[in-house]
C-alpha positions in Angstrom: -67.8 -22.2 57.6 -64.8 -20.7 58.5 -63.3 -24.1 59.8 -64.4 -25.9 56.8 -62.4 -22.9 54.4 -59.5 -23.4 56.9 -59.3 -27.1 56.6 -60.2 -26.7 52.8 -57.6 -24.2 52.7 -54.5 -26.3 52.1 -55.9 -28.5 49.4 -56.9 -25.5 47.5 -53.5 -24.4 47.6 -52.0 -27.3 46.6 -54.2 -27.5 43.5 -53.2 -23.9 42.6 -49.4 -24.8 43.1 -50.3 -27.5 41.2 -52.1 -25.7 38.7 -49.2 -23.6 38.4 -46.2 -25.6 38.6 -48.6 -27.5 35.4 -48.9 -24.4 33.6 -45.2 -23.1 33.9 -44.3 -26.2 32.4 -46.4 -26.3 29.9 -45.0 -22.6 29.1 -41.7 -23.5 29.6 -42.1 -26.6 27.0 -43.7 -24.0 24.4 -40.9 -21.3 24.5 -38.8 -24.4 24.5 -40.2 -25.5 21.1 -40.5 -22.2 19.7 -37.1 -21.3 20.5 -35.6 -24.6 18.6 -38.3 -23.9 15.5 -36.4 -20.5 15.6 -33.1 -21.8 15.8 -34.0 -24.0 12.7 -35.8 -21.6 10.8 -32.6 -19.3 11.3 -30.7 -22.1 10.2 -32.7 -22.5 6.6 -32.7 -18.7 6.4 -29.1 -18.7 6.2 -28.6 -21.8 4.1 -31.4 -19.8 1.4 -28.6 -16.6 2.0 -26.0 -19.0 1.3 -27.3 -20.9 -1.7 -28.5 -17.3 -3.2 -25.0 -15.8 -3.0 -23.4 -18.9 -4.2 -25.8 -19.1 -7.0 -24.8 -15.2 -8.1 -21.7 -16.0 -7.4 -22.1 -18.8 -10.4 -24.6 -16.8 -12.9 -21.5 -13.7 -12.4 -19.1 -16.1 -13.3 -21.1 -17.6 -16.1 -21.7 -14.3 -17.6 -18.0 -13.2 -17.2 -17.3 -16.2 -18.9 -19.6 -15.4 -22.1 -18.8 -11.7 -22.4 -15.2 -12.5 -22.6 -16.1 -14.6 -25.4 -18.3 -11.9 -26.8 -15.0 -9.5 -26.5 -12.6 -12.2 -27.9 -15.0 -12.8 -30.8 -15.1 -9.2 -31.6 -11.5 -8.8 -31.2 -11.1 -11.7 -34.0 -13.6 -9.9 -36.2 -12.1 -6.6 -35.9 -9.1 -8.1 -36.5 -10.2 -9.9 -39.8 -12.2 -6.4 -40.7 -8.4 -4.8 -40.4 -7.1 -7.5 -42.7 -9.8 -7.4 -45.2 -9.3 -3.3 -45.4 -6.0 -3.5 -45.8 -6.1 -6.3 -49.0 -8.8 -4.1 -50.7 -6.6 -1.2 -50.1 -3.5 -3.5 -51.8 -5.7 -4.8 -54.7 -7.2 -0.6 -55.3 -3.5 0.1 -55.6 -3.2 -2.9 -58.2 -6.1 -2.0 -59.6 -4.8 1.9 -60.0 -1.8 0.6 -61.8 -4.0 -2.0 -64.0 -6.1 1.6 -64.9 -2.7 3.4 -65.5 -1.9 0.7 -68.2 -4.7 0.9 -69.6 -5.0 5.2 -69.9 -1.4 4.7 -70.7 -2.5 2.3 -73.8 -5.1 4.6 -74.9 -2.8 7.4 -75.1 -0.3 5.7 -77.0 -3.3 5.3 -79.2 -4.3 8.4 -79.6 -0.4 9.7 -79.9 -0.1 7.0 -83.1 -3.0 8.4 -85.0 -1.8 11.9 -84.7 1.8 10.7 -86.5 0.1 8.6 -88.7 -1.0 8.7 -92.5 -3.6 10.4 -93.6 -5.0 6.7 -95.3 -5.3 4.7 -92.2 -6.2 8.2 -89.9 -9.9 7.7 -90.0 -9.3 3.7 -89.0 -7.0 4.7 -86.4 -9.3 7.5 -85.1 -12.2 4.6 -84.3 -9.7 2.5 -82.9 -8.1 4.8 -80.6 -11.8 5.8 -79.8 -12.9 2.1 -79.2 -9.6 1.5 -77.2 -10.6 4.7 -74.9 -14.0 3.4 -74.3 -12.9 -0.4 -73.3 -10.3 1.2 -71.6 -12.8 3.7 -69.5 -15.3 0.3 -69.2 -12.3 -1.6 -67.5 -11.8 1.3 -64.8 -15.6 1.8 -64.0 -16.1 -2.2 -63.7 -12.6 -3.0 -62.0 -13.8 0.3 -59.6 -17.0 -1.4 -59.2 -16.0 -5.0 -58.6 -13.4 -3.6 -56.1 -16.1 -1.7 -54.0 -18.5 -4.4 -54.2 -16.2 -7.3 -53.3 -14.4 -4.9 -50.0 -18.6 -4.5 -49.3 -19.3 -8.0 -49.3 -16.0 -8.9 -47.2 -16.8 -6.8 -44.7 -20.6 -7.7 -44.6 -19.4 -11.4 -44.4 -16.7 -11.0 -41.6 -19.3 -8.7 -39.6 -21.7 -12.0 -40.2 -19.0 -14.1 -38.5 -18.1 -12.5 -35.9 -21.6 -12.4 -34.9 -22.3 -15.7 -35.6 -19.1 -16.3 -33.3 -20.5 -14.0 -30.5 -23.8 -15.6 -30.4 -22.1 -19.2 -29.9 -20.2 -17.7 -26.9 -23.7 -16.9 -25.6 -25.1 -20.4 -26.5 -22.7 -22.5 -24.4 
């Protein structure tokens, strides 16, 4: 038995060279495939890195874009805002000389019936009376119409300028 192991002996060896010179090839192909599924998985994981920070890189500059839109729109309704203060503020002071005509009227009125005749006093009184009411109507509606109209300027340039912000966004 022993002469049959001995002769046996260098075929069996072979066969486990064999076997293993088979299986470290085998091995050496697998790491060999993993390692270049690696290198291209690597490979996509930094194009993904690329393509996110080129795409935020985009959507920042996008949204820089818009908000300076936003700001400029804002700017040009401020702006209008300022103007249409400062025209109410010019047609008040027209207005508050319109109003001083008008008490100045009614006072020369009311001076004229006190130098006048005793015959046309009581006509004079109503007049000057009638002349102090129109004259007080004008102010309160001229006061009113001024407020309303500096209101509805303002409400329509605020309108605007939003209407101008949200087409910044839009585009």
């Amino acid at each position: 038995m022993n002469t049959i192991l001995l002769r046996i002996l260098p075929y069996i060896t072979a066969l486990a060279l064999m076997g293993a010179a088979l299986f470290g090839a085998y091995h050496h192909g697998v790491s060999v495939t993993e390692s270049r599924w690696q290198a291209e998985w690597n490979a996509r994981d930094a194009r993904d890195a690329q393509a996110r920070t080129d795409n935020e890189a985009a959507e920042r500059a996008k949204e820089q874009a818009r908000q300076l839109s936003i700001n400029k729109a804002i700017q040009d309704g401020q702006r209008t805002i300022d103007q249409l203060t400062a025209d109410a503020a010019a047609a008040r002071a027209s207005a508050d000389s319109l109003r001083g005509a008008a008490d100045a009227l009614a006072a020369r009125l009311a001076a004229s019936q006190a130098s006048g005749h005793s015959c046309t006093a009581a006509t004079s009184a109503a007049a000057t009376r009638a002349a102090m009411v129109l004259a007080d109507v004008l102010k309160r509606a001229d006061q009113r119409a001024g407020d309303l109209a500096e209101g509805a300027d303002q409400a329509r340039a605020r309108g605007l300028t939003c209407e101008a912000a949200y087409g910044a966004i839009t585009k």
